[in-house]
C-alpha positions as CSV (number, residue, x, y, z in Angstrom):
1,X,0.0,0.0,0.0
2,X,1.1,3.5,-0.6
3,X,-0.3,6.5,0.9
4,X,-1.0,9.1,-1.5
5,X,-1.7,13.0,-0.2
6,X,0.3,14.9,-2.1
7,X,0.3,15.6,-5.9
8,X,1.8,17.7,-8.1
9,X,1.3,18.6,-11.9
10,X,3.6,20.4,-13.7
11,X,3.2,21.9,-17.4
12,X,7.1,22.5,-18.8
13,X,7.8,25.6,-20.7
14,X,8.3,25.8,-24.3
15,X,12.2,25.7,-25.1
16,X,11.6,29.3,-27.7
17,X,9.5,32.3,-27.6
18,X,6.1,32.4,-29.1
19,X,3.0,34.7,-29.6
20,X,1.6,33.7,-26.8
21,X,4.8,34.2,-24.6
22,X,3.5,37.1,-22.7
23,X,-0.3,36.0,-22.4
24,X,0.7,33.0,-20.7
25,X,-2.0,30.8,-20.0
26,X,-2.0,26.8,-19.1
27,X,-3.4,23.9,-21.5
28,X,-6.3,22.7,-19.1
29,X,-5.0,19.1,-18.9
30,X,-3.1,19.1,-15.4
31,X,-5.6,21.9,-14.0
32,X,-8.8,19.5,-15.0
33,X,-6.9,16.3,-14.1
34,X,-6.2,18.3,-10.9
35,X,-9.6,19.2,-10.3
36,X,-10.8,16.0,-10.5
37,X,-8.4,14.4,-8.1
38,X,-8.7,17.6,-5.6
39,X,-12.8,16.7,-5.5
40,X,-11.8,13.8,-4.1
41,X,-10.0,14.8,-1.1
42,X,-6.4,15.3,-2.6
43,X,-3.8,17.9,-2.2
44,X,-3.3,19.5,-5.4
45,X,-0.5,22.0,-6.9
46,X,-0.1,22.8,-10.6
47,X,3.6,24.2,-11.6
48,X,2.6,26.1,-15.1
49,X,6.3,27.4,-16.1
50,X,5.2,29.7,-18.6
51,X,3.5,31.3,-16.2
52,X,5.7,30.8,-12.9
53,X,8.9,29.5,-11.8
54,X,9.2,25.3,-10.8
55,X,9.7,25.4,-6.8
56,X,12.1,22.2,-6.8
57,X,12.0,22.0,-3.0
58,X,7.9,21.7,-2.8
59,X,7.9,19.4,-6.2
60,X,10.0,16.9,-4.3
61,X,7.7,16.5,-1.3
62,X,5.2,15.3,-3.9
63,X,4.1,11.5,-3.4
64,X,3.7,11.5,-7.4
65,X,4.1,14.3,-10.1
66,X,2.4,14.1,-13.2
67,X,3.9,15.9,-15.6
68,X,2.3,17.4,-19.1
69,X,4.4,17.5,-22.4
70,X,3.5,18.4,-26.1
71,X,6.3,17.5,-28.2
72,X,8.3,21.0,-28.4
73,X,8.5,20.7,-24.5
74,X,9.2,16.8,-23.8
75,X,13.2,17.2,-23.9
76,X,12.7,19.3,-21.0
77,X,9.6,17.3,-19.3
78,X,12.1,14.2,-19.5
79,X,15.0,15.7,-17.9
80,X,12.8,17.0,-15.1
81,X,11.4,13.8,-15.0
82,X,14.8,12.0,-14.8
83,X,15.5,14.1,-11.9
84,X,12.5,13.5,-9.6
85,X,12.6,9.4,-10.6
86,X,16.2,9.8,-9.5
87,X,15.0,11.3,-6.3
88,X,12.5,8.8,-5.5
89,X,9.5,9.8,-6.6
90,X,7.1,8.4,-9.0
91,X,6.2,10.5,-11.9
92,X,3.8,9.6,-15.0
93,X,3.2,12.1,-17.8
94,X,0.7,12.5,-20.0
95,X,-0.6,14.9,-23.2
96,X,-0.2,14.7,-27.2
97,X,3.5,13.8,-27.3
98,X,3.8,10.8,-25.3
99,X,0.3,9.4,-25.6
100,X,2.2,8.8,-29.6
101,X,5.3,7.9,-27.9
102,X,5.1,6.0,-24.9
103,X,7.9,4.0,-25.3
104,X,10.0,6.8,-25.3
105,X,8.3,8.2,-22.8
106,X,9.0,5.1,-20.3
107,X,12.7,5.5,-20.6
108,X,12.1,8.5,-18.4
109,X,8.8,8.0,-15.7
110,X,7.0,5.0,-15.0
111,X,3.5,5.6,-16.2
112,X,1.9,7.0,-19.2
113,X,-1.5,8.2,-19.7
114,X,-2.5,8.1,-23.2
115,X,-5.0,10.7,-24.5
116,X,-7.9,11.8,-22.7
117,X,-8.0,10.5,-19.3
118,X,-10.4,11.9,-17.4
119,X,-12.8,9.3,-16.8
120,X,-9.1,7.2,-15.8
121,X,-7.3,9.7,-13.8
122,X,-8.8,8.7,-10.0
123,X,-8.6,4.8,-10.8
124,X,-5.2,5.4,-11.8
125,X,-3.9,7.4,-8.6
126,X,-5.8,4.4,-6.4
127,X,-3.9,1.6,-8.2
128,X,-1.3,3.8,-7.3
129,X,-2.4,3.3,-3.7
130,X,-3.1,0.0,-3.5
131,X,-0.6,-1.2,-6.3
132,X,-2.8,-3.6,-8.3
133,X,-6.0,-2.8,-11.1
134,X,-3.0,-0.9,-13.2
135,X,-4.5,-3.3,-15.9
136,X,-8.0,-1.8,-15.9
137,X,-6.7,1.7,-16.0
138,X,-7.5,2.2,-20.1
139,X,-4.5,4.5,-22.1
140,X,-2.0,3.6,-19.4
141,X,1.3,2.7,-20.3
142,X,3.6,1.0,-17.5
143,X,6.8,-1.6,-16.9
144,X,5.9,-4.7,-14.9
145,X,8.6,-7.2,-14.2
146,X,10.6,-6.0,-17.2
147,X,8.1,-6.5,-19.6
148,X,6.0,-2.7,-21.4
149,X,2.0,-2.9,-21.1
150,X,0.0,-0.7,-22.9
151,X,-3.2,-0.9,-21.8
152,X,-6.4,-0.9,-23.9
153,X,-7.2,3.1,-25.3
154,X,-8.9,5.3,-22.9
155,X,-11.4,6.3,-25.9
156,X,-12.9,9.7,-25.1
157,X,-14.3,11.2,-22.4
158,X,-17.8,9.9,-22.3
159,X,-19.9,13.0,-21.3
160,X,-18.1,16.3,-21.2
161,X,-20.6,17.4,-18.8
162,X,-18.5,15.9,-16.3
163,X,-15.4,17.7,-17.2
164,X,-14.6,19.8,-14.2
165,X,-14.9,24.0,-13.5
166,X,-11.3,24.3,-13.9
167,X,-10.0,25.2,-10.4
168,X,-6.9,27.5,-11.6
169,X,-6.3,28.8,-7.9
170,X,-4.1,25.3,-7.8
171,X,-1.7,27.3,-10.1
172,X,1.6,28.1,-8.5
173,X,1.8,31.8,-7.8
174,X,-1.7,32.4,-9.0
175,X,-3.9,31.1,-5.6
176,X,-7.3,33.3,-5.2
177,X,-6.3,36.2,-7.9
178,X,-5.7,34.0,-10.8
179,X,-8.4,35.4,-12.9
180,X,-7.0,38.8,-12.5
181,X,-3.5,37.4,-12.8
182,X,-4.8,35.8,-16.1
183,X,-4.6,38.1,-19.3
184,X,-7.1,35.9,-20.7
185,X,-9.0,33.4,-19.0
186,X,-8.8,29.6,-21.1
187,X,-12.5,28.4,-20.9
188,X,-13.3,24.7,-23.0
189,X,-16.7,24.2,-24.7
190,X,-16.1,21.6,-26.9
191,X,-13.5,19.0,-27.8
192,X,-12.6,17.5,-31.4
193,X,-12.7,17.9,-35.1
194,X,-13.4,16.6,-38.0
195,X,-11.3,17.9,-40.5
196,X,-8.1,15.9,-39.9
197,X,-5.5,18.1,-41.9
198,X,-2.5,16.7,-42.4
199,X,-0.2,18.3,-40.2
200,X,-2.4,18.7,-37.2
201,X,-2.5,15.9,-34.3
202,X,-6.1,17.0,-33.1
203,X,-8.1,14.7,-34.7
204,X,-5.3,12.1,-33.3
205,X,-5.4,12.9,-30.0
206,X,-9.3,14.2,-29.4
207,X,-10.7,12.5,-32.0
208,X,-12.9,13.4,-35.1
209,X,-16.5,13.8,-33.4
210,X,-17.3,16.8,-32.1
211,X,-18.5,16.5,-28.4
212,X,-19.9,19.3,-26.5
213,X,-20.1,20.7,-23.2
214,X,-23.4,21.8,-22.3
215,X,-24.4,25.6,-22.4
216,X,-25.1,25.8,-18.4
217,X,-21.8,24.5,-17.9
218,X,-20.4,27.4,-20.1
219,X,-22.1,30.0,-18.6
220,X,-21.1,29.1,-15.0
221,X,-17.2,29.6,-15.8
222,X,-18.5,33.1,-18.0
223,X,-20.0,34.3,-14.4
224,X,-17.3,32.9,-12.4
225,X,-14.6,34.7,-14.2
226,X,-16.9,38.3,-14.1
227,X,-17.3,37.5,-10.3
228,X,-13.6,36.7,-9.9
229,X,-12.7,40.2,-11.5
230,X,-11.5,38.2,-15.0
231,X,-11.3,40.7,-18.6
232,X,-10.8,38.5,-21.4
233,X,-11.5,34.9,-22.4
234,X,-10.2,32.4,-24.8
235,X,-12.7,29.9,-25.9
236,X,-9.6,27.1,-26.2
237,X,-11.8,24.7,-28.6
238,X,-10.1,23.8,-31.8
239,X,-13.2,25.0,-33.5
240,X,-15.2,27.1,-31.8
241,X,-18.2,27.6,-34.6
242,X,-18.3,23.4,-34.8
243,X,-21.7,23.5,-34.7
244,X,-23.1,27.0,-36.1
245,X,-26.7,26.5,-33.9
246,X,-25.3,25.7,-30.7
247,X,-23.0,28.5,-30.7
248,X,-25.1,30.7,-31.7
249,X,-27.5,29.0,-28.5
250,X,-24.1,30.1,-26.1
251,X,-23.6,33.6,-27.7
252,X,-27.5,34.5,-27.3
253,X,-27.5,33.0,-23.6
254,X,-24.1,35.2,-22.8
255,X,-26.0,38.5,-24.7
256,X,-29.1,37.9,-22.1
257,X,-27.2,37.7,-19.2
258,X,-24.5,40.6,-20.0
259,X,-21.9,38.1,-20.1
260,X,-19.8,39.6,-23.1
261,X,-16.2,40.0,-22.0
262,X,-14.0,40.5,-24.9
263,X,-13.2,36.9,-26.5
264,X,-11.3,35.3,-28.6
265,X,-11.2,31.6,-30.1
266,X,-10.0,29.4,-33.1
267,X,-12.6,29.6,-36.3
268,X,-12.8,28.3,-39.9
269,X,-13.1,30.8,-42.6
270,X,-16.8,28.9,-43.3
271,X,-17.7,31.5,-40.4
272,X,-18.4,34.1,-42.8
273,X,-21.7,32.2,-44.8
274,X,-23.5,32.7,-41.9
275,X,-24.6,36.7,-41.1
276,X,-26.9,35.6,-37.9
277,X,-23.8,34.3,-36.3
278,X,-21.8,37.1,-37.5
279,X,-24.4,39.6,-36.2
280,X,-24.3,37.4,-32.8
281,X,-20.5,37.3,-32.3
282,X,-20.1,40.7,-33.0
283,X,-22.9,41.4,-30.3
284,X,-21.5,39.2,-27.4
285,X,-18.2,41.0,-28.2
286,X,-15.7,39.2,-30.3
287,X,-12.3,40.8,-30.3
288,X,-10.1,38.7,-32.3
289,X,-10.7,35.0,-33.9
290,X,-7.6,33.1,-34.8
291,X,-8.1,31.1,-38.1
292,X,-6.1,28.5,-39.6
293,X,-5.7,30.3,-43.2
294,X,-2.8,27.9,-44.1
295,X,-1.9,28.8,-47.4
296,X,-2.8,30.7,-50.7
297,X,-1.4,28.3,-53.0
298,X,-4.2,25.6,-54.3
299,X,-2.5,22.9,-54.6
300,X,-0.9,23.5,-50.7
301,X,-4.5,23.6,-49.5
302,X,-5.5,20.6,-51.1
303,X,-2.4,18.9,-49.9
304,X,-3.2,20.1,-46.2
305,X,-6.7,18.3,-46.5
306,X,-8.1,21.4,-45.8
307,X,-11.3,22.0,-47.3
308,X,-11.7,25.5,-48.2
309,X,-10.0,27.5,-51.2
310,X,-8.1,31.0,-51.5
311,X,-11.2,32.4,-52.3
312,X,-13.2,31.1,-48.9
313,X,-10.4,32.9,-47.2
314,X,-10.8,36.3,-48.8
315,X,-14.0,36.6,-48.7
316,X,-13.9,35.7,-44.7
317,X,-11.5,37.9,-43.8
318,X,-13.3,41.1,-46.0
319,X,-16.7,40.2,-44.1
320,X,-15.1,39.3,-40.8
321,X,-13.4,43.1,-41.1
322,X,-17.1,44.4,-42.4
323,X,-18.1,43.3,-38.9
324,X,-15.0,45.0,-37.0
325,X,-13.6,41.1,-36.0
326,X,-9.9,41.0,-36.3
327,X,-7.9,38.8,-37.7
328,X,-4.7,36.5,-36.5
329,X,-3.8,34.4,-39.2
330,X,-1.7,31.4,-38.8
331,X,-0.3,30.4,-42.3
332,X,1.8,26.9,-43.0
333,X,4.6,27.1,-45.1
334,X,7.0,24.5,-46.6
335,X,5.0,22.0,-48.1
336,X,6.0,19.7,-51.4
337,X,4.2,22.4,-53.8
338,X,5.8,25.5,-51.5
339,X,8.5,27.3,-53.2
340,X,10.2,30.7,-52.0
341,X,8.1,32.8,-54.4
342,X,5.1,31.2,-51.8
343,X,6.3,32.7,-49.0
344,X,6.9,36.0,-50.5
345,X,3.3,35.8,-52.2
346,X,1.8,34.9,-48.9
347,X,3.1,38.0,-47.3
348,X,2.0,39.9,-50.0
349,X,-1.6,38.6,-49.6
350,X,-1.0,39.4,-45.1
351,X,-1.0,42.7,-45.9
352,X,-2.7,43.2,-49.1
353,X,-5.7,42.1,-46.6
354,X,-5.2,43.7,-43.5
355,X,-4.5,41.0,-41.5
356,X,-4.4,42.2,-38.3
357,X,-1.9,39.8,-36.9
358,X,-0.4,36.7,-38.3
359,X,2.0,33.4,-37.6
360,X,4.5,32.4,-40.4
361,X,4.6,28.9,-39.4
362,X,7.2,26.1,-40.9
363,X,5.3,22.6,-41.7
364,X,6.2,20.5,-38.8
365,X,5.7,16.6,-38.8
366,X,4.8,16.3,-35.4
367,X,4.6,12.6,-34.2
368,X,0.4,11.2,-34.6
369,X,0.3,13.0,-38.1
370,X,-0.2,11.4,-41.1
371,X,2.6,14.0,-42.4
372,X,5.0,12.7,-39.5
373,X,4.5,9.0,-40.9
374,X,4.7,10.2,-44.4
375,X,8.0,12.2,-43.6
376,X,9.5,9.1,-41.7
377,X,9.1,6.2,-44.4
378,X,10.7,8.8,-47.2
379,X,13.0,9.7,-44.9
380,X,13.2,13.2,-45.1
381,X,13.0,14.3,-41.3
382,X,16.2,16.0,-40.5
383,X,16.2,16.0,-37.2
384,X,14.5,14.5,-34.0
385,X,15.5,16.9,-31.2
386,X,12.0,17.5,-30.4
387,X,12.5,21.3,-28.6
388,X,12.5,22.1,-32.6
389,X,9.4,21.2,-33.1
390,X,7.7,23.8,-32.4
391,X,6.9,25.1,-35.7
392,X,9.5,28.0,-36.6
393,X,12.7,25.3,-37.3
394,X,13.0,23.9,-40.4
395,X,13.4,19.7,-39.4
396,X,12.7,17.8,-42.4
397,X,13.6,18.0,-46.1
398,X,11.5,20.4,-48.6
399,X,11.4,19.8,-51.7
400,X,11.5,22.9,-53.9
401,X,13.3,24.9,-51.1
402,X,17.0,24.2,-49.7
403,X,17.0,24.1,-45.9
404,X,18.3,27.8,-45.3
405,X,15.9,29.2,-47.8
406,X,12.8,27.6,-45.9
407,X,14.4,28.8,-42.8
408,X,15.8,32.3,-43.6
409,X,12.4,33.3,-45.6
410,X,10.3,32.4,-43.2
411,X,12.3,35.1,-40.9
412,X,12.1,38.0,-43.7
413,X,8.5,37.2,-44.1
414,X,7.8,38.1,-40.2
415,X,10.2,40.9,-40.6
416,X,8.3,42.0,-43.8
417,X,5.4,42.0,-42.4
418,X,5.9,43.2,-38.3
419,X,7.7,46.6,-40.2
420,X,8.0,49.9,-39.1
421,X,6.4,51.2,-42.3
422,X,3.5,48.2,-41.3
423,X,3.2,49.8,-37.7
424,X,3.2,54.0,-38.7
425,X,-0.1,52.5,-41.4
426,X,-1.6,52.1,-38.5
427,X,-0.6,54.4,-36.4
428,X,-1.7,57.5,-38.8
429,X,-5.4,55.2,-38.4
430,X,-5.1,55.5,-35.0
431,X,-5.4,51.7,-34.5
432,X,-3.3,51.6,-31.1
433,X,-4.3,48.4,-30.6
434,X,-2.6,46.9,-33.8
435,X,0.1,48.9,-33.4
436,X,1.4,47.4,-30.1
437,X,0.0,44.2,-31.6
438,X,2.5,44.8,-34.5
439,X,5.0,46.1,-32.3
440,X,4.9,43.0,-30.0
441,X,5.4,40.7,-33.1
442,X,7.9,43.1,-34.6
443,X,10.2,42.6,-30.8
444,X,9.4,39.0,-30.8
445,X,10.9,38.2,-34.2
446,X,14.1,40.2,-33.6
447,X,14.5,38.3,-30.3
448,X,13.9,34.8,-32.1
449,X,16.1,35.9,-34.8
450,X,19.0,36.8,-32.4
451,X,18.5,33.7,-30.0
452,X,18.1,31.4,-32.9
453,X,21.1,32.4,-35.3
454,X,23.5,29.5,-34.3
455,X,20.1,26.9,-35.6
456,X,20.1,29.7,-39.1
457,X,23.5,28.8,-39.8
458,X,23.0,25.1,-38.9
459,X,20.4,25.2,-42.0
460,X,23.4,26.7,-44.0
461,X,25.7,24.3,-43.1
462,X,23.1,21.4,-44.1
463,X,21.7,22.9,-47.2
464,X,25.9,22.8,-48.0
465,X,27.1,19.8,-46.8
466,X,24.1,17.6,-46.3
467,X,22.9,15.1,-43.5
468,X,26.7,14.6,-42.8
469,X,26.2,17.8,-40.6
470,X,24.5,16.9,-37.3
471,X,22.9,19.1,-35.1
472,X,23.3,18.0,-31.6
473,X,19.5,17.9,-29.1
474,X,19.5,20.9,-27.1
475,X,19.4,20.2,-22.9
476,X,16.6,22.0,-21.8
477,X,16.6,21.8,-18.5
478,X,19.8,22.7,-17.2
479,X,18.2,25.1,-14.5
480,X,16.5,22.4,-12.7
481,X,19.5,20.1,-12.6
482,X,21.3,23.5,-10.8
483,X,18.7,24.2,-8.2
484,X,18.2,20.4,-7.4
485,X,22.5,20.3,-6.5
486,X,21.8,23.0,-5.0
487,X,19.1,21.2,-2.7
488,X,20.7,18.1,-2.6
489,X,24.2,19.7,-1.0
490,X,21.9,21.7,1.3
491,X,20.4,18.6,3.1
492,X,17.1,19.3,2.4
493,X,16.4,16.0,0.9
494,X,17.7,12.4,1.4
495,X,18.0,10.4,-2.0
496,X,17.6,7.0,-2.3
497,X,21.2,5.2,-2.2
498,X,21.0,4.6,-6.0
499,X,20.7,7.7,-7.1
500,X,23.4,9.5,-9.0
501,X,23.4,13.3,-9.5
502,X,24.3,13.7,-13.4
């Protein structure tokens, strides 16, 4: 038997900056996960780097530590997780990079959790407890007498309803004020979608049925964050206009009751065929909607799998700017029709349109795509240090671009379009908003630029000499293993007699 009190989640930061590097706001995995397990009479802390620092000394009086990892951040989430196994402590992780890679996973905790858990996460922590059942616990991936299990999928969560309020005063650092810590407050109405494009591990990991939380349940995080003193909110679904009649249901319910913070979410360009829910966002006070534009070359979109054409995108971003919407738009560059001329096009089109914000993003085959399987039997990925996944490194092989010309373009194009000359157009327009919008991205692309030159010339050197040139994987966590010598020479903690400080 093992008594379990005290748990601790921990969500590793990214390894580079990113546009949401000063909004910083958590995933919702560990905080629901957390929720659930804090119902049931546990004690409960969530580490969320991005938003505060990792307190080594309270992580290590954890009976287990669950720790969160997509794949940009696993490098890291395994080298923290070395450390706390070497101290003792049991740690399973969880989220889209090891539920496709549990194997590799397991060479660093002892447990996986595959997918969604949340109808899993309490029978797991009480096989914990009693140490048998581990074999009923479905997506769980575990070691037993040498030998790897990998238990039956967990499927999906069976009724969202019973999805927990998130409980973010958990968060490190964040306690009672953390919806007025939050810049935006995450809220989750839905998970899914059917699409499946190429490149995206969605479908993968949530599946590609839409399944919905019910309005009531919506509304009671809306009024907790108003009653908590909370501004803005991110509807975090993949698609947040899945089904056009029930949110137009949700908007109409948050217009009655004055519930109309300024919001954002993630929307297809389909949006714009439908003027009631136009009218209706636009009323309940819509901000910003982040779409998934992708490209503006044909034969790109219909590589993607997307489902809508350069045309479907005009025409939503003209009627989204009709209705004063703005417009973030996340573009995917690199793929096997792509050429340089693309990119240069594509930022042509950004601001030719007004795009009020955008993402120059480099095709990455992230493990539980079809493009990642594809990639891997033709052998064109480059490189499998995972902290370069993360969608601005160039890690497989295009093929109408070198390596450097990918890379270095996708820089100018950020440049191009986060100018001075782009900021002063709106300044004379008085847009202040867009302007530190534009000034943000402008800062954040030197800084990547700067802190990301020795990876630039890497891309050189390959694009010269080929795959003979190796880039080595980046440690990540070299901070931790610091603080923890620091801990372990202090006294504070006694380490099992096998342990070896690396």
């Amino acid at each position: 038997m093992k008594t379990i009190k005290k748990i601790i989640f921990i969500e590793t930061k990214p390894p580079n900056f990113h546009i949401f590097t000063k909004s910083a706001m958590p995933r919702l995995g560990t905080i629901l996960l957390g929720t659930t397990l804090k119902q049931h009479g546990y004690e409960v802390r969530s580490y969320i780097e991005s938003i505060g620092e990792l307190d080594l000394k309270d992580v290590l009086t954890a009976d287990i530590v669950g720790i969160s990892s997509i794949t940009s951040t696993s490098i890291r989430s395994y080298e923290i997780a070395d450390i706390l196994r070497g101290a003792g402590i049991t740690v399973f992780m969880g989220g889209p990079h090891v539920t496709f890679m549990p194997d590799e996973a397991l060479e660093h905790c002892d447990y996986v959790m595959r997918g969604e858990v949340d109808d899993y996460i309490l029978e797991f922590v009480k096989a914990l407890e009693t140490g048998e059942g581990f074999e009923n616990v479905h997506g769980l991936s575990y070691r037993q007498g040498g030998e790897v299990f990998h238990n039956k999928a967990a499927g999906y969560c069976k009724d969202m309803n019973t999805i927990p309020v998130p409980d973010f005063t958990m968060i490190n650092g964040l306690g009672d004020k953390a919806f007025k810590k939050f810049s935006i407050t995450p809220i989750m109405t839905s998970r899914g979608c059917p699409y499946d494009c190429s490149f995206c591990s969605v479908t993968s990991m949530f599946g590609q049925k839409y399944r919905f939380r019910d309005k009531s349940r919506v509304i009671e995080e809306l009024e907790r964050n108003r009653e908590c003193g909370g501004n803005w909110v991110f509807f975090y679904d993949d698609n947040f206009m899945a089904n056009r009649a029930r949110t137009k249901e949700l908007l109409r319910e948050m217009i009655k009751r004055g519930l109309t913070p300024k919001w954002t979410a993630q929307v297809r360009v389909e949006i714009a065929k439908d003027e009631e829910l136009l009218q209706l966002m636009k009323k309940a006070n819509c901000y910003i909607v982040y779409i998934g534009l992708e490209s503006i070359n044909p034969k790109t979109l219909e590589l993607y799998n997307k489902g809508q054409t350069v045309e479907d995108i005009e025409k939503c971003i003209k009627i989204l700017h009709k209705y004063g919407i703005r417009i973030h738009g996340m573009f995917v560059l690199g793929s096997d029709h792509d050429t340089t001329d693309t990119i240069a096009e594509t930022v042509k089109f950004a601001k030719k349109n007004n795009l009020d914000s955008v993402q120059f993003l480099i095709l990455t085959p992230l493990p539980g795509t079809s493009l990642h399987d594809n990639f891997k039997k033709e052998g064109r990925i480059v490189s499998y240090d995972w902290s370069l996944y993360d969608a601005h490194h160039v890690v497989y092989e295009p093929k109408l671009m070198t390596y450097y010309e990918l890379q270095s373009n996708i820089i100018s194009a950020a440049k191009d379009f986060y100018s001075i000359n782009q900021i002063l157009k709106r300044a004379v327009k008085f847009d202040l908003f867009n302007v530190a919008i534009k000034t943000y991205g402008r800062s954040l692309t030197k800084m990547w630029e700067a802190k990301n030159r020795p990876f630039v010339e890497y891309t050189k050197s390959l694009t010269k000499y080929g795959r003979t040139i190796e880039l080595s994987a980046k440690k990540t966590a070299e901070d931790i293993k610091e603080k923890f010598k620091e801990i372990e020479l202090s006294g504070a903690i006694v380490l099992p007699k096998s342990h070896k400080t690396t």
